[in-house]
C-alpha positions in Angstrom: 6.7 4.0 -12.8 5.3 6.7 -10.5 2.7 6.1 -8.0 -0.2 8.4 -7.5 1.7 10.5 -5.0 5.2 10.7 -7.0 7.0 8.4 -5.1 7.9 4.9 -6.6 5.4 2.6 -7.3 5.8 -0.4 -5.0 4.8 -4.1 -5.6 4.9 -6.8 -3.0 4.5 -10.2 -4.3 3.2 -12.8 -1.3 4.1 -16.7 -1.7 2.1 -20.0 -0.6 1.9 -21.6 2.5 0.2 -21.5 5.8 2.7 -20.5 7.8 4.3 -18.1 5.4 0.7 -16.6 4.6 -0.1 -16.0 8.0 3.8 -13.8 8.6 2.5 -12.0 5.7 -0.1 -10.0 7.6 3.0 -9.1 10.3 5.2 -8.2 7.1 2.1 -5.5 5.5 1.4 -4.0 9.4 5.0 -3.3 9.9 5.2 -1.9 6.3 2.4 0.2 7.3 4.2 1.4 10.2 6.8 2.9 8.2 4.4 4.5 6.0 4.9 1.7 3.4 2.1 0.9 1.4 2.2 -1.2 -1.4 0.5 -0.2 -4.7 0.0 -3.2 -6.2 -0.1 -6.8 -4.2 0.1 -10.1 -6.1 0.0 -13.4 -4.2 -0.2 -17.6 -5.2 -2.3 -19.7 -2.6 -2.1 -18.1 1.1 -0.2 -15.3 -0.1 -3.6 -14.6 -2.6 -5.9 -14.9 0.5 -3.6 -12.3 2.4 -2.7 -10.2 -0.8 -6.9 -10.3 -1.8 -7.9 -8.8 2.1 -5.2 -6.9 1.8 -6.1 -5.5 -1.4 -9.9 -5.1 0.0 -8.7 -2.9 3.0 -9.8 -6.0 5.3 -6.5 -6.8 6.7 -7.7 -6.7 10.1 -10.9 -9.0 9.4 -8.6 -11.7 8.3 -6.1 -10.9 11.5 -8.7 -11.6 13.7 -9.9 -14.7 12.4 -6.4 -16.0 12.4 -6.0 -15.6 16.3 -9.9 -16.7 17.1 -10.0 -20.0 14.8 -8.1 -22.9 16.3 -6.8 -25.4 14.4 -9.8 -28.0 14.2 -12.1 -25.0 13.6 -9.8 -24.0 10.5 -10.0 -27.7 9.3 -13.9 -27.5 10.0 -14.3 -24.6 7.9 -11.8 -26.0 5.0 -14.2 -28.8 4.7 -13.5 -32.0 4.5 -10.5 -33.4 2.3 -11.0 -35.3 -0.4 -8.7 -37.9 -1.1 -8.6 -38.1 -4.4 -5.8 -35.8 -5.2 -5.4 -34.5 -2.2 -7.3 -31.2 -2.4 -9.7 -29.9 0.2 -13.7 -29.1 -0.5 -13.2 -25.7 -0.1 -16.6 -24.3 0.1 -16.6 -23.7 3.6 -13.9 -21.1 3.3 -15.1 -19.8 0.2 -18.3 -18.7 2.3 -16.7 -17.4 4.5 -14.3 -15.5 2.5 -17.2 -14.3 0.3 -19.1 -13.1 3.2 -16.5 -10.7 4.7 -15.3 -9.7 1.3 -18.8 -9.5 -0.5 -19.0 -10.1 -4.5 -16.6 -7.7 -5.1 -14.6 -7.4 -8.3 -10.6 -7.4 -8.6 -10.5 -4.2 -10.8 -12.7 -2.3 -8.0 -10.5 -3.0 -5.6 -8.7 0.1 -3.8 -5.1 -1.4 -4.2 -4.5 -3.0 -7.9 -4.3 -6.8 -7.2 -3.1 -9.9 -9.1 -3.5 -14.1 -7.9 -1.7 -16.6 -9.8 -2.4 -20.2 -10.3 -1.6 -23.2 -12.2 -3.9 -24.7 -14.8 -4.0 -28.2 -13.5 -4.4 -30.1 -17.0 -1.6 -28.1 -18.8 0.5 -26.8 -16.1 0.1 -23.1 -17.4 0.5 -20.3 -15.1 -2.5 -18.4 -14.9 -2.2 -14.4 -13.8 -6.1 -13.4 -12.4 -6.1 -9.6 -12.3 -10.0 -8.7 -13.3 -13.4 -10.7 -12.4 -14.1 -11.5 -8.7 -12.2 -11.6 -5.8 -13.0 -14.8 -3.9 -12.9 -16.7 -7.2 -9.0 -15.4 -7.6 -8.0 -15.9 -4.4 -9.5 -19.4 -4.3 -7.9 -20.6 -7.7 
């Protein structure tokens, strides 16, 4: 397949994990400064949250807030964690991803963009690649 400009169509897929998720951004800026841009970007956990700004054109929005937050504040916005299976209340970061994002849709997005998750109840992979953004990136 052919991208819009001739050249080959490139996909990056982005994994999970803090740590990981955060190199991402340094992987897409020194793609970028090769003139690499990827036409379709498909991520699982971080690697949706990177992949989804990326896919928005607000790379540098997520950047930032990645050097200015320290870790307590990154806990504080995560919410509190809920013990019970281990996962966070997320709606603190879901605000906040929602308001630099907006309610925007996955199919409007500038560069075509996929999240996958699990179904937790029968361990199904799940491919999100239409509906909104946030909603994607935070499943």
């Amino acid at each position: 397949m052919n991208s819009k400009n001739g050249s080959p169509t490139i996909g990056l897929t982005l994994g999970s994990g803090a740590a990981r998720g955060w190199a991402h951004i340094g992987i897409l800026r020194a793609l970028a400064d090769r003139n690499i841009h990827p036409d379709i970007v498909c991520g699982c956990s971080m690697g949706a949250l990177v992949g989804g700004f990326y896919a928005a054109l607000k790379l540098d929005e997520l950047e930032e807030a990645s050097y200015s937050l320290s870790k307590m504040g990154m806990l504080r916005m995560m919410g509190r964690l809920i013990f019970r299976g281990g996962f966070f209340d997320n709606k603190g970061i879901m605000q906040w991803i929602r308001d630099v994002l907006g309610d925007v849709k996955i199919e409007e997005l500038p560069v075509k963009f996929g999240a996958v998750s699990v179904d937790l109840s029968t361990g199904m992979e799940i491919w999100m690649t239409s509906g909104d953004l946030v909603e994607a990136i935070m499943a």
